[in-house]
KOLPA-574938 format. One line per 3 residues: for each residue z, x, y of C-alpha. Coordinates in Angstrom, 3 decimals, padded with zeros to 6 digits. Each point is the difference from the previous one (the first is absolute). Example, Ala and Ser with C-alpha at 12.3 -4.5 7.8 and 13.67 -1.06 7.14 Angstrom:
BEGIN
007.800/012.300/-004.500 | -000.660/001.370/003.440
END
This chain:
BEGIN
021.524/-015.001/-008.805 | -003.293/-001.938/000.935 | 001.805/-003.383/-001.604
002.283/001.283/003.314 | -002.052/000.496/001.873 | -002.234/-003.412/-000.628
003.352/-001.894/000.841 | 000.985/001.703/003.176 | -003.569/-000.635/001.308
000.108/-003.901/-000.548 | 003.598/000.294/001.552 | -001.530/001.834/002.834
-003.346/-001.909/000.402 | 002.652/-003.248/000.003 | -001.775/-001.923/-002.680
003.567/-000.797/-001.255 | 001.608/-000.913/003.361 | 000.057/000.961/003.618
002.193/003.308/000.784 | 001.815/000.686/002.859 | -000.129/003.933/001.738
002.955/000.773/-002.104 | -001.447/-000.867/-003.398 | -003.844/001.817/001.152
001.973/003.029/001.024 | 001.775/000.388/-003.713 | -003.055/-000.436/-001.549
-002.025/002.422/001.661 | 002.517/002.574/-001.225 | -000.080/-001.601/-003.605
-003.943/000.613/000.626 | 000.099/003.169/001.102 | 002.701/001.602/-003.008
-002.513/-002.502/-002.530 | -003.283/002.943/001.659 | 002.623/002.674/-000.042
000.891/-000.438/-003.968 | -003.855/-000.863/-000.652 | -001.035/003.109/001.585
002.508/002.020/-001.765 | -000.743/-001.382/-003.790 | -003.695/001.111/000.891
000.970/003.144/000.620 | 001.783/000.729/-002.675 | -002.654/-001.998/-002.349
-002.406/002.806/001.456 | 002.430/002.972/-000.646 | 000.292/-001.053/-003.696
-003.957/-000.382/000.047 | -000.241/003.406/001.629 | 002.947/001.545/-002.442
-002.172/-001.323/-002.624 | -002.945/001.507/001.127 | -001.186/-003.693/000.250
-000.807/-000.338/003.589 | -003.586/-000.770/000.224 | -002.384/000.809/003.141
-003.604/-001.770/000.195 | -002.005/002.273/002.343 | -002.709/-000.291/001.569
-002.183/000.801/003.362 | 002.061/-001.365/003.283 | 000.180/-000.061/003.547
003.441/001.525/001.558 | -001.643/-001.474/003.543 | 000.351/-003.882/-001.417
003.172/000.703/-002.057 | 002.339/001.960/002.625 | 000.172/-002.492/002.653
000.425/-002.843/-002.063 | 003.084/001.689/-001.723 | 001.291/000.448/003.662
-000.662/-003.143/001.463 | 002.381/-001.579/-003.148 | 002.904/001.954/001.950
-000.674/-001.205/003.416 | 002.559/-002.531/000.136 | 002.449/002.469/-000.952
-000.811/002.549/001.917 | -000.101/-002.249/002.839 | 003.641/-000.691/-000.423
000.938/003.396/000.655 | -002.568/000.854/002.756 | -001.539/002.167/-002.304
-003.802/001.044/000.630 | -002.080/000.029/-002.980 | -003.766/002.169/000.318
-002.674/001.329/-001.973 | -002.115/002.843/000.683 | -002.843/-000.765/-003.066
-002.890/002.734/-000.366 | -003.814/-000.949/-001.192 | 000.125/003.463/-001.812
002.876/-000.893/-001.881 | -000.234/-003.573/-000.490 | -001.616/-000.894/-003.238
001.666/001.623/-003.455 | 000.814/-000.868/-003.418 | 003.013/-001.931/-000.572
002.315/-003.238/-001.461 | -000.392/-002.378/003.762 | 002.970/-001.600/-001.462
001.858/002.678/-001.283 | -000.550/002.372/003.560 | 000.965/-003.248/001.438
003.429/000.343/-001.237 | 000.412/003.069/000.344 | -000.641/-000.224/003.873
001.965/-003.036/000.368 | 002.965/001.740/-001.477 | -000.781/002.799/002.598
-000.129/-002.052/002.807 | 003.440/-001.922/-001.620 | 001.790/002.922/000.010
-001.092/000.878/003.515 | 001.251/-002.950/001.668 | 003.437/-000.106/-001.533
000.661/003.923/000.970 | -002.049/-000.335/003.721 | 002.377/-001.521/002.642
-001.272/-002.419/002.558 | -002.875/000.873/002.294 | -001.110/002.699/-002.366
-003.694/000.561/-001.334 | -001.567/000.035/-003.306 | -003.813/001.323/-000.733
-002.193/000.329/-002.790 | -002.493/002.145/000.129 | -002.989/001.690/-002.649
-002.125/003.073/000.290 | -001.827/002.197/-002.225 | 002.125/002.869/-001.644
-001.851/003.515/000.336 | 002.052/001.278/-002.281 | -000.455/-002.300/-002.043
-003.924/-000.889/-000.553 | -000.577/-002.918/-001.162 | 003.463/-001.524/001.048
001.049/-002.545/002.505 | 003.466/000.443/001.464 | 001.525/-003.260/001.078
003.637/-000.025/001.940 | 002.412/-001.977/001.902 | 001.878/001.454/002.397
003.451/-001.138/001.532 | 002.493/001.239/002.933 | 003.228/-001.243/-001.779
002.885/001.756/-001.452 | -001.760/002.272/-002.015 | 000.764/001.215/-003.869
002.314/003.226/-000.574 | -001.468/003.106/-001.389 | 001.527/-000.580/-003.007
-001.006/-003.696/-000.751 | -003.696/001.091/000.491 | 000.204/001.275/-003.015
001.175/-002.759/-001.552 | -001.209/-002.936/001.784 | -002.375/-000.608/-002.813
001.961/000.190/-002.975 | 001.200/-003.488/-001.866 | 003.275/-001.707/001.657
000.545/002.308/002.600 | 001.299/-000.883/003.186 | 001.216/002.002/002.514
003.736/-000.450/000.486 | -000.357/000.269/003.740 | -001.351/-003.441/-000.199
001.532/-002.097/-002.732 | 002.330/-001.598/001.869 | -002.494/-000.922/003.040
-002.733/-000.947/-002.635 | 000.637/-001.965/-003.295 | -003.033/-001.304/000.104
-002.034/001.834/-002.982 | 000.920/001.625/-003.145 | -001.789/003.037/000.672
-002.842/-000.436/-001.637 | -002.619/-000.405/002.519 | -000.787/003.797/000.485
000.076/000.232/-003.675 | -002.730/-002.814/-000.673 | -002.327/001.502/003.036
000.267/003.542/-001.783 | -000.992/-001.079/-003.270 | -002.640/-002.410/001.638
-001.953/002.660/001.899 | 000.196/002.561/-003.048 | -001.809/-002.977/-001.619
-002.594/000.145/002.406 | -000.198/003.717/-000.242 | 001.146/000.742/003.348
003.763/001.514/001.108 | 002.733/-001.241/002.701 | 002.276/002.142/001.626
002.389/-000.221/002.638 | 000.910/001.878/003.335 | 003.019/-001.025/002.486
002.349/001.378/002.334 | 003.438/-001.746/000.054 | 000.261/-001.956/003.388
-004.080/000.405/000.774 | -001.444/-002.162/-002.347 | -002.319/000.566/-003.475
-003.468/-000.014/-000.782 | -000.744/-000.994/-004.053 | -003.489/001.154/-001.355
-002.245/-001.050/-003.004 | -003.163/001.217/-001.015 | -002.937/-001.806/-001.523
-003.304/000.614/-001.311 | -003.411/-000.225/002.374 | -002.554/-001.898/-001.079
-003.332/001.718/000.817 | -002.934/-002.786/-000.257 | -002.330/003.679/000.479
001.070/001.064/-003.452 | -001.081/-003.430/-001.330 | -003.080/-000.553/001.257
-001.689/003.386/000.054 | -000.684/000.304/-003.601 | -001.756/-003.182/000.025
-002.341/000.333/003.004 | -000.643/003.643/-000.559 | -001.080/-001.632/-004.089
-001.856/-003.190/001.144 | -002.350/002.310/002.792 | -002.533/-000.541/001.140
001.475/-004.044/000.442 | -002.811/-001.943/-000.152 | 000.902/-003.254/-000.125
003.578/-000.246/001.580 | 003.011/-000.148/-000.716 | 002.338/-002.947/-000.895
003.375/-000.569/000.329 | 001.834/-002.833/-003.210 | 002.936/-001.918/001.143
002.369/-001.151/-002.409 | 002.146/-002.537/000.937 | 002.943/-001.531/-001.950
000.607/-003.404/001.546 | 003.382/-001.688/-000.744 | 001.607/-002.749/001.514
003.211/000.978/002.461 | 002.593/-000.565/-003.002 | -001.494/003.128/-002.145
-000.965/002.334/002.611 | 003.548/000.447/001.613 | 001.902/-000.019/-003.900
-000.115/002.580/-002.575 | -002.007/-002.245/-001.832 | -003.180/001.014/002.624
001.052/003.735/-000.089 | -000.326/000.021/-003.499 | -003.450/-002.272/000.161
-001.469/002.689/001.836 | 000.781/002.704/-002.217 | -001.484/-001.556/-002.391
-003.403/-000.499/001.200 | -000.041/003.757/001.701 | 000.862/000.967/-003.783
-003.095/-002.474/-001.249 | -001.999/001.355/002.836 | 000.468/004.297/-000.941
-000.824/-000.768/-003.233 | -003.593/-001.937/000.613 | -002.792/001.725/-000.413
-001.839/000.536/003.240 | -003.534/000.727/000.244 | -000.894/003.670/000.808
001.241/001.671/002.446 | 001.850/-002.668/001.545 | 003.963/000.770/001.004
003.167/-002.305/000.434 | 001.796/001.347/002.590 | 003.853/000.529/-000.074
002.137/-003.297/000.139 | 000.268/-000.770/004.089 | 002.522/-001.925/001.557
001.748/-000.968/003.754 | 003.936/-001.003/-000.375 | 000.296/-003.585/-001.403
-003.199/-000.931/-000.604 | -001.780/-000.689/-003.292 | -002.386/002.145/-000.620
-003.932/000.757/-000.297 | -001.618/002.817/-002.417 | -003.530/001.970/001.043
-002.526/001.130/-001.679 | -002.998/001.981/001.253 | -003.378/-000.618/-001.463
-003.181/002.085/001.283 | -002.597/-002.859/-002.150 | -002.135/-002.600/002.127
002.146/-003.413/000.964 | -001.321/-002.048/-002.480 | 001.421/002.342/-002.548
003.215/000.556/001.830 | 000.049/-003.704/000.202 | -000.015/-000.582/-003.573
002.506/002.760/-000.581 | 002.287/-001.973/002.053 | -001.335/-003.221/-001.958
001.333/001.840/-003.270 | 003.245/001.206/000.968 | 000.833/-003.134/001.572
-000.627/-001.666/-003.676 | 001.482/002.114/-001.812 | 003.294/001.239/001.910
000.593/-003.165/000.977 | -000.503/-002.063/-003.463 | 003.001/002.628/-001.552
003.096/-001.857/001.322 | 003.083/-001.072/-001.400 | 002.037/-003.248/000.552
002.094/001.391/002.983 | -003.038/001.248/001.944 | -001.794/-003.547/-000.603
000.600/-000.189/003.721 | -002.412/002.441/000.989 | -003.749/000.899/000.208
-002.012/003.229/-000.152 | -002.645/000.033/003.017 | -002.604/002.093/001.165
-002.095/001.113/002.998 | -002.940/002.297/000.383 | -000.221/001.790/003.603
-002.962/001.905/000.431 | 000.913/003.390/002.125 | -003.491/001.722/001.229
-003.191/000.731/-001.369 | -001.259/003.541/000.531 | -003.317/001.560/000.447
-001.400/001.961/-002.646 | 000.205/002.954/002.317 | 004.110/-000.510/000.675
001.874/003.210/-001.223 | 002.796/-000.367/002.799 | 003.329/-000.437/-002.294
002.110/-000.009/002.296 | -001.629/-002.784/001.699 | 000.079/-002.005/-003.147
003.170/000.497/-000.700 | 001.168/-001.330/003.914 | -001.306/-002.996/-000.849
000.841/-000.581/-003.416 | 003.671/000.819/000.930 | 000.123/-002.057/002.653
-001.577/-002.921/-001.653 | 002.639/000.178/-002.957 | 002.811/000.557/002.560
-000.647/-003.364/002.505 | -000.204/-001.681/-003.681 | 002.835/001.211/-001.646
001.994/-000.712/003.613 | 000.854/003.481/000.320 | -001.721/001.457/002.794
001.881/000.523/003.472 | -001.811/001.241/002.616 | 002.364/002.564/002.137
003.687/000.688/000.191 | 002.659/-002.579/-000.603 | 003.076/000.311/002.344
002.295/-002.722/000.935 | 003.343/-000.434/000.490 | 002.755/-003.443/-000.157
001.808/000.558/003.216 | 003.395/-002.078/000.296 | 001.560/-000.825/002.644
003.125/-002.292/001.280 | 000.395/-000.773/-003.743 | -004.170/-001.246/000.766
-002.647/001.161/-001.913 | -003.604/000.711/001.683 | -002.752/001.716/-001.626
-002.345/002.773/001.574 | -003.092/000.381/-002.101 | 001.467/-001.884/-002.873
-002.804/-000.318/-002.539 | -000.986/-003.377/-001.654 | 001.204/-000.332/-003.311
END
């Protein structure tokens, strides 16, 4: 398939030979069946992984408010086809939690798939996240659609492997019905659920939960065992630096697994912490640490991981180089009890470094009109 696929895009780039309208027309539709099949082998690549019990999640601490509308602004083209308005409605509250980015990026990209093959034209699709009282310590994501809605009895089946509704074979041949499948499997993963609701002709609204991260729970222990905090606190960065080719292949992913592996198992002075891996969607990523010792000493901390983390590498990785950075937080007076106030600004210190702080709520919506696309509050990606 990708041999295919290499040849129809030297055909269409016309490195072989001009084309006339004709000729670009057939091989848009040879492109398009070429990302059809692809798509389709993945799937059921990922099904035998997930039969298996071989499909692998790598999470970590994430930001819903970076990931969501970057998931949606991949469908604006198609959605602006059909006059179809895509929004977001994106709590603070229930914006950071403990996931796979690329993994709950498929899962809402299948979402919002699904949505705009079964929403007709001029229709609306949202995502939205909030905290689930029911729930503690769960964040309920969903995307919600005003198509033609599921029947009572395919609810109940929506998720199982292969099934398709036959109300809809014949309009959409699309899929092998494996998508619902893969994003149940995915979030159990993750320890979260998905579940659907719909009314035939009103539309459907799919759920999945995920687990909160709470930065509180982290950081308590350590100020509450480091008072009274004499002489400040510091914050380690720990970057992996690769060139372009390794951070966007498997080859990076793997990189940094390794060194977060290296990195648990060295032994930190007392009472220092590594946090929990942090990430934002598609970018490489940066681990923490939180040291209550003087700079200096902080400083050669970060001196001695960067030797040693970064000397263990192997020939694919030779690409790549372990950095550090020391930030220095706030230095306290002897007489400072207030732990809530250290904890504000040690949380917000590791947040604006770790890229995961958003100040306020995050609503925006891709309106489309006369097959045009204008944004309202479209956030820079």
């Amino acid at each position: 398939i990708t041999a295919i696929y290499q040849f129809v895009t030297i055909l269409s780039d016309e490195i072989a030979g001009p084309l006339n309208d004709e000729q670009r027309e057939y091989l848009g539709i040879v492109e398009r069946n070429i990302k059809q099949l692809q798509a389709m082998v993945g799937d059921l690549l990922e099904a035998a992984r997930a039969t298996g019990n071989k499909l692998t999640v790598d999470p970590r601490v994430m930001s819903l408010q970076h990931l969501a509308p970057e998931v949606l602004c991949n469908y604006r083209a198609s959605a602006t086809a059909k006059s179809i308005t895509l929004s977001a409605d994106l709590s603070t509250q229930s914006s950071v939690v403990i996931g796979d980015p690329v993994r709950v990026k498929q899962v809402l990209s299948n979402l919002i798939d699904n949505a705009l093959k079964f929403t007709p034209p001029s229709g609306r699709i949202e995502i939205k996240t909030r905290v689930l009282e029911a729930e503690p310590g769960m964040v309920c994501v969903s995307v919600t659609d005003n198509g033609c809605g599921i029947s009572p009895d395919a609810t109940k089946r929506v998720f199982d492997r292969l099934y398709q509704e036959e109300a809809f074979l014949n309009t959409n041949r699309k899929g092998l019905g494996l998508g619902l499948y893969l994003c149940h499997e995915l979030i159990t993963r993750q320890g979260g659920r998905i579940w659907v609701n719909s009314k035939l002709g009103e539309g459907s609204t799919f759920y999945f939960t995920l687990p909160t991260f709470s930065l509180r729970d982290v950081l308590m222990p350590f100020i509450q065992s480091n008072l009274p905090i004499l002489g400040g606190i510091a914050v380690i960065s720990v970057n992996v630096v690769a060139d372009d080719r390794i951070t966007t292949s498997e080859i990076g992913k793997a990189v940094w697994g390794e060194k977060w592996d290296r990195l648990t198992r060295f032994h930190l002075p007392t009472k220092t912490i590594l946090l929990p891996r942090m990430t934002i969607a598609g970018h490489p990523e940066r681990f923490f640490l939180i040291s209550p010792n003087h700079m200096e000493m902080s400083k050669q901390l970060a001196q001695q991981i960067e030797r040693e983390i970064g000397q263990h590498r192997r020939q694919a990785d030779s690409q790549c180089n372990v950095k550090t950075s020391v930030h220095a937080v706030a230095k306290l007076d002897e007489e400072c009890a207030d732990i809530d106030g250290i904890f504000n600004i040690l949380s917000r210190e590791i947040l604006n470094l770790a890229e995961l702080r958003v100040d306020g709520e995050k609503n925006f919506e891709v309106v489309t009109k006369n097959n045009d696309s204008a944004s309202r509050n479209l956030p820079d990606l």
